[in-house]
N, C-alpha and C positions, 0 to 999 in steps of 0.2 A: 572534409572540412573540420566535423570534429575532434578526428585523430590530431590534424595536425595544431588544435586550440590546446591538446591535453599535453602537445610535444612541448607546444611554446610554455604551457604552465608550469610541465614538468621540472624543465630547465634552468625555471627563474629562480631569484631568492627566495626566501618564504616570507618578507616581508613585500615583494612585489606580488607573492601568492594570494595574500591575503587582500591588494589592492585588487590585483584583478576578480579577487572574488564577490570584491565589494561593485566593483564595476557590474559585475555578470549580477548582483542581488539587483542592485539601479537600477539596468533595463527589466529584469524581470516582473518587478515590482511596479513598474509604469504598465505594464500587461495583465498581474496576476490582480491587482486591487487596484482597479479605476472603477468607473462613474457605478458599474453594476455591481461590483461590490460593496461598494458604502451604501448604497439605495437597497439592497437588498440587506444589509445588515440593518438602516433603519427600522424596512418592514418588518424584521423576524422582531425588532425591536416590541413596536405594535402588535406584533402576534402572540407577543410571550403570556398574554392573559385572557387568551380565547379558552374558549370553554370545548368541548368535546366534540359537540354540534357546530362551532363556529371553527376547528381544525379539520372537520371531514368536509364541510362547505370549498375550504380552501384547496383541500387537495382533491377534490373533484376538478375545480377549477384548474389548475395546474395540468391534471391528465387528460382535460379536455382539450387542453392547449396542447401538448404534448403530441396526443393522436395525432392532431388537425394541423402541426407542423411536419411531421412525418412523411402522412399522406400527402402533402404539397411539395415536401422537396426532394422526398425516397422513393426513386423508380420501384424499390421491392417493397416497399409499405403500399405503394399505390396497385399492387399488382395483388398483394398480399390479403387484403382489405378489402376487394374485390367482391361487390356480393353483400357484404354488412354494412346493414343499415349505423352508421355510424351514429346516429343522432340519438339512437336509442342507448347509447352509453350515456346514463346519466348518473351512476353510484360506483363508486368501488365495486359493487356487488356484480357489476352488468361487466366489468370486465371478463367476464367468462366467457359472453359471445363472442372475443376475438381468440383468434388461435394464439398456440404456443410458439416462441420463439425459441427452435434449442440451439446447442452449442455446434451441431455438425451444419446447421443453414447458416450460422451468424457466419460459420466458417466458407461455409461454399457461397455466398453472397454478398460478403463481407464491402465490395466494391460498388455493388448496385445499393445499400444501405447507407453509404455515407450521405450524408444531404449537401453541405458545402464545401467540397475536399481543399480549395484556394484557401479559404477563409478557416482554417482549422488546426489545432496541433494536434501533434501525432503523440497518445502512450502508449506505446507498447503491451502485452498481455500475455502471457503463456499460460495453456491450461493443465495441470499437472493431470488431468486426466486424456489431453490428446498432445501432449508438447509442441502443440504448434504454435507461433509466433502471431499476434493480429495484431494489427494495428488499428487501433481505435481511436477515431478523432473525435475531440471536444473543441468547441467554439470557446468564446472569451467570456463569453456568459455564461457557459458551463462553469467554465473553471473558475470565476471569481463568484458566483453563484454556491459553490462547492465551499470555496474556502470561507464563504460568508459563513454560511452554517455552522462549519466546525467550528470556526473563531468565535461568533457570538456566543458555541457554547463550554469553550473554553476560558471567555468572558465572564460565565457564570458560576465558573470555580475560581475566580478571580486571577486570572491569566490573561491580560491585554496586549494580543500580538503590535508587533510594529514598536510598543511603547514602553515595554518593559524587557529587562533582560533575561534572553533564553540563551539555555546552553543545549542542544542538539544531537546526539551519539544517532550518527547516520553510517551509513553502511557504503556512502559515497565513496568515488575514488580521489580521497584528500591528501594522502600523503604519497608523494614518489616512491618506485620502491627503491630506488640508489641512494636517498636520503640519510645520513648519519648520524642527523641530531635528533635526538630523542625528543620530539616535537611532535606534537599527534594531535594539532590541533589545528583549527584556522578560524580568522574570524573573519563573516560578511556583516565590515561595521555600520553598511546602509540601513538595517533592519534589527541594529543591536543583536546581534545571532552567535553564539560560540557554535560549533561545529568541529564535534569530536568523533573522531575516527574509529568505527566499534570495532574494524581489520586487529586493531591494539589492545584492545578493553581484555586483555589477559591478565591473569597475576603476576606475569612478568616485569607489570607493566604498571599495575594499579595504583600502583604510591604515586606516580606521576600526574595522572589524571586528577586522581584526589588532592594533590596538591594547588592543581592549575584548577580544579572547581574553590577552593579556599581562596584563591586568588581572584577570580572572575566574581564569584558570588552573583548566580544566576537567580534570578525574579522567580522564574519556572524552568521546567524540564520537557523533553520530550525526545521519544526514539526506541529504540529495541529494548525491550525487555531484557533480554539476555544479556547485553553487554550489561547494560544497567543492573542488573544481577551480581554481573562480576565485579567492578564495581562495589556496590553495597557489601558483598561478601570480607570484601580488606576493611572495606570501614568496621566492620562488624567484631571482624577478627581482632583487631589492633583498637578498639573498644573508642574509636575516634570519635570526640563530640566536634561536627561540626560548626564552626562560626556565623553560617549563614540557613536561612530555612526557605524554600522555595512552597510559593503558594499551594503546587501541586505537581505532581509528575502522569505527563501523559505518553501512554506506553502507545506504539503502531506498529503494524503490520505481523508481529509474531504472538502467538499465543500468549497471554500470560498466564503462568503455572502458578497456582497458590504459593507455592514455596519461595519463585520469583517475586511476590507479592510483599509476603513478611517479610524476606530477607532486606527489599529496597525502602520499606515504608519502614523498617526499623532505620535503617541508616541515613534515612535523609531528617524523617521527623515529620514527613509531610503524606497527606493520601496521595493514592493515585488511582488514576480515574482512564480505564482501559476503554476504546475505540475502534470503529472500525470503519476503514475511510479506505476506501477499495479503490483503485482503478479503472476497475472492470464493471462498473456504474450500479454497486451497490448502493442503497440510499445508506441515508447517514446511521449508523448505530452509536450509542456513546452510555457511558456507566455514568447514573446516577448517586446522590449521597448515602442511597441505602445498599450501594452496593449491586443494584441491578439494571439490565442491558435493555437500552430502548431505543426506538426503532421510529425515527423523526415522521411525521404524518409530513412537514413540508419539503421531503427531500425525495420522497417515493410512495410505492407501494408494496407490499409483499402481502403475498397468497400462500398455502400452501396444496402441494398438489394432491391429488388420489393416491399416485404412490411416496408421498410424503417429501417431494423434493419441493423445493422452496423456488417462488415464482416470482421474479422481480422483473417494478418497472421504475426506473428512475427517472426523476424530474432533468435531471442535469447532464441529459445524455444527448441534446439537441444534434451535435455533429455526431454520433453514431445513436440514435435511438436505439436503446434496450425497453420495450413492450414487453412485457409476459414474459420475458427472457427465463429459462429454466435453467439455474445458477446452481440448482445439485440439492445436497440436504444436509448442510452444514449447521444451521440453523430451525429452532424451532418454535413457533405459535403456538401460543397456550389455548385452548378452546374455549374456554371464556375468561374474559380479561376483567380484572377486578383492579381498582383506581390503587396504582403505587403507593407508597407511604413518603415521597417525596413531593407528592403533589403534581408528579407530570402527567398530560394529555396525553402524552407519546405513550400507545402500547410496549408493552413490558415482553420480549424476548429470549430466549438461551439458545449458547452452543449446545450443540449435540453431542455424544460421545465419540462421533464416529469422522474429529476430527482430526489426520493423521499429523504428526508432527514431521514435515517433510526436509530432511536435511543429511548431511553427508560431515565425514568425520576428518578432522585435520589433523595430524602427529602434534603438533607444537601450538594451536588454539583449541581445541577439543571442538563441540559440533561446532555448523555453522548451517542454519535455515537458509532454505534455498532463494530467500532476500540476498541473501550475499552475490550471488552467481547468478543471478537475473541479468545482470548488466548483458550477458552475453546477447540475449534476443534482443536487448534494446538496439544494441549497436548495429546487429545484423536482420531485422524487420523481415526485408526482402530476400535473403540470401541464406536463410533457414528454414527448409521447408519442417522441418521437425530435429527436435533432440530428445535424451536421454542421456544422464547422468545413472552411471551403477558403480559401486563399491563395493570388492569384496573382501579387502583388508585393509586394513590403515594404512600402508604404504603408497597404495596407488587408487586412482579412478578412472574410470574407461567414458568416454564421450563418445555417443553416437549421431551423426547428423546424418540427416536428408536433404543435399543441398541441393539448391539453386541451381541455373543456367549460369547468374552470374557468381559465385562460390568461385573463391582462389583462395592459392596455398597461402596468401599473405592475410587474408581472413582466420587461416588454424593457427597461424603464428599467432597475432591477435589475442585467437581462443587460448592459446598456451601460456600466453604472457597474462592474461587475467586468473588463469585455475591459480598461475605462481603465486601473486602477489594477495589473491584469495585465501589458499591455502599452505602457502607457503613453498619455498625449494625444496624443501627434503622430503616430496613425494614426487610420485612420478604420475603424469600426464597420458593416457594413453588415447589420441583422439581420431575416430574412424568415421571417417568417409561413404557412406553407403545407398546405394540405391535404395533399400528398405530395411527401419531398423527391426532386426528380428524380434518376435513378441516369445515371451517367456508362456511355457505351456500352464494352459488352466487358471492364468493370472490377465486381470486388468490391465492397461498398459497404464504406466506412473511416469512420471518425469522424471522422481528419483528415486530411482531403489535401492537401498541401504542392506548390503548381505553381511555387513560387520557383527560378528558373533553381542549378543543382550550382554556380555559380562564387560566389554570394551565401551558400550556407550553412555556419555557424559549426560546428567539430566538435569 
């Protein structure tokens, strides 16, 4: 059904593109911010002047809820739990008496964990450390729950979703690839939204973008760092003063590298205030005005472990509870937390160093993070039991699956027609079929392994 929604999109004009996108924001938005979203935005409303002691009151509360919805509707929480006295969890602290949740049970359990599978959407997940596909469902209260959080605090860099104009560099698939007008853009004008195509955000390409942001003149920003880099980089070049100043630019999902930092906060004129709003039922993290990473008390919890890998539990993971989930060691706790200089309650966190920048190299856009090429497990959930992406010279990439039962050859077409339009025609696809994919000696297995010689890649 949704191949054949992306046929009927494909096809249309770009000014029917842009209605039905408006159409597709409509229903979404009657789903994503109804009654628990605005209620929950009040409450964080209320919350914003709680004191230290009145924020760990709350998210006791919250995890107490959490458990005790789990245990009621998760045959493997119920089975899991077995034995602990549950009532005795009454601090953050007492979370220890439950066990760990790691990445290889969430995976072989995945099914006895969900609580209401009817009542749920489906995100997707790959772990670049086992590349298999989960599908993890959130309820409607997760997710407007979710988005309440970041919005109210997007709010408080003066960014009011819904109501102000944003422009969006998403990694979506917005533009056809038969397409001949140099149009790289679309709007969902239900939510006042521009929505630019980062596939384009090349120099080839920059003067366009930058002309159609003079022309929109967005409220705020928000989307990959990277392309917004590219980007900022022609504004830079071409010593371009902007017409319009956007409150703030919020960067998602990829790294932001200092250099991406200066380069876009020179060219717009405005901060930017980096985030991390995960999938995979991280609680909320978001950059403060001093410039550092904190870590919402009303969105979760995180622990860290004995061998230093980081322990999360989030509030907003009702349709797949994450408990104690053992999320890796991306992240780091300070061991004693001393009161920010911004004045937040939220403890104060860092990246680690030993966060890999995971991406693969295109002839004709230079890298692209493996945001780009995620689509593929979206599309195929059930029907990938595992992948692996390897590159061992910029002309080609080798794709290895472990399919499905139900796996067909009209699924590699699919797979092929997305590397293209990803990475462009003038490489070559090489996509293998395999009962198990072979593991490289002495090595971890990665999702993506880049063998491209260090003097060829783009930073």
């Amino acid at each position: 059904m949704r191949n054949l929604q992306r046929r009927v999109y494909e096809n249309a004009p770009i000014f029917l593109q842009n209605i039905l996108l408006s159409l597709d924001g409509y229903k979404k938005t009657k789903n994503l911010y109804g009654n628990k979203y605005y209620s929950h935005l009040i409450e964080l409303e209320n919350k914003q002047h709680f004191n230290a002691e009145e924020a760990k009151q709350y998210q006791v509360k919250e995890l107490r809820r959490l458990i005790q919805y789990a245990v009621e509707k998760s045959s493997f929480y119920k089975e899991f739990y077995k034995g602990v006295d549950l009532s005795q969890i009454q601090t953050v602290e007492d979370l220890k008496k439950l066990p760990v949740l790691t990445k290889e049970m969430l995976k072989n359990n995945i099914d006895s964990i969900y609580t209401d599978p009817k009542n749920s959407v489906v995100r997707t997940w790959t772990s670049h450390k086992t590349g298999t596909p989960l599908k993890l469902l959130f309820t409607k209260e997760d997710i407007q729950k979710k988005l309440a959080i970041r919005d109210f605090y997007r709010k408080q860099h003066g960014a009011v979703n819904l109501e102000m104009k944003r422009a969006s560099f998403s990694s979506r698939w917005l533009i056809p690839m038969q397409q001949q007008k140099r149009l790289f853009w679309r709007d969902n004008l239900y939510v006042k939204q521009r929505l630019y195509s980062t596939h384009f955000c090349t120099e080839q390409y920059a003067a366009l973008f930058v002309s159609d942001l003079e022309d929109y003149k967005p409220d705020f920003i928000d989307g990959l760092p990277s392309a917004l880099f590219e980007i900022a980089k022609y504004i830079n070049k071409h010593k371009i003063i902007l017409s319009f100043k956007p409150v703030a630019i919020f960067t998602v999902y990829e790294k932001l590298h200092p250099h991406y930092r200066n380069e876009i906060e020179e060219a717009f004129g405005c901060p930017i205030r980096d985030q991390y709003f995960s999938s995979e039922g991280m609680p909320f993290i978001s950059e403060c005005v001093r410039g550092k990473l904190h870590y919402n008390l009303f969105s979760g919890v995180l622990e860290i472990s004995k061998e230093g890998d980081i322990i999360v539990t989030c509030f907003s993971t009702q349709g797949t509870p994450l408990i104690r989930f053992n999320a890796g060691d991306e992240i780091e706790l300070p061991k004693t937390q001393s009161k920010c200089e911004c004045g937040s309650i939220h403890p104060v966190i860092k990246y680690t160093n030993n966060i890999r920048a995971e991406y693969l190299h295109s002839k004709s856009k230079g890298k692209l993070t493996s945001i780009y090429f995620s689509r593929i497990w979206n599309m195929f959930p059930d029907s990938i039991k595992k992948i692996q992406f390897i590159q061992n010279s910029l002309d080609s990439i080798d794709i290895f699956i472990e399919g499905a039962e139900n796996y067909t050859n009209s699924i590699t077409e699919l797979i092929h027609e997305t590397m293209e339009y990803t990475f462009g025609k003038d490489m070559t696809f090489n996509i293998r079929i395999v009962e198990e994919i072979p593991s490289i000696a002495e090595k971890e297995f990665s999702l993506v392994v880049n063998n491209v010689s260090s003097e060829n890649k783009c930073l």
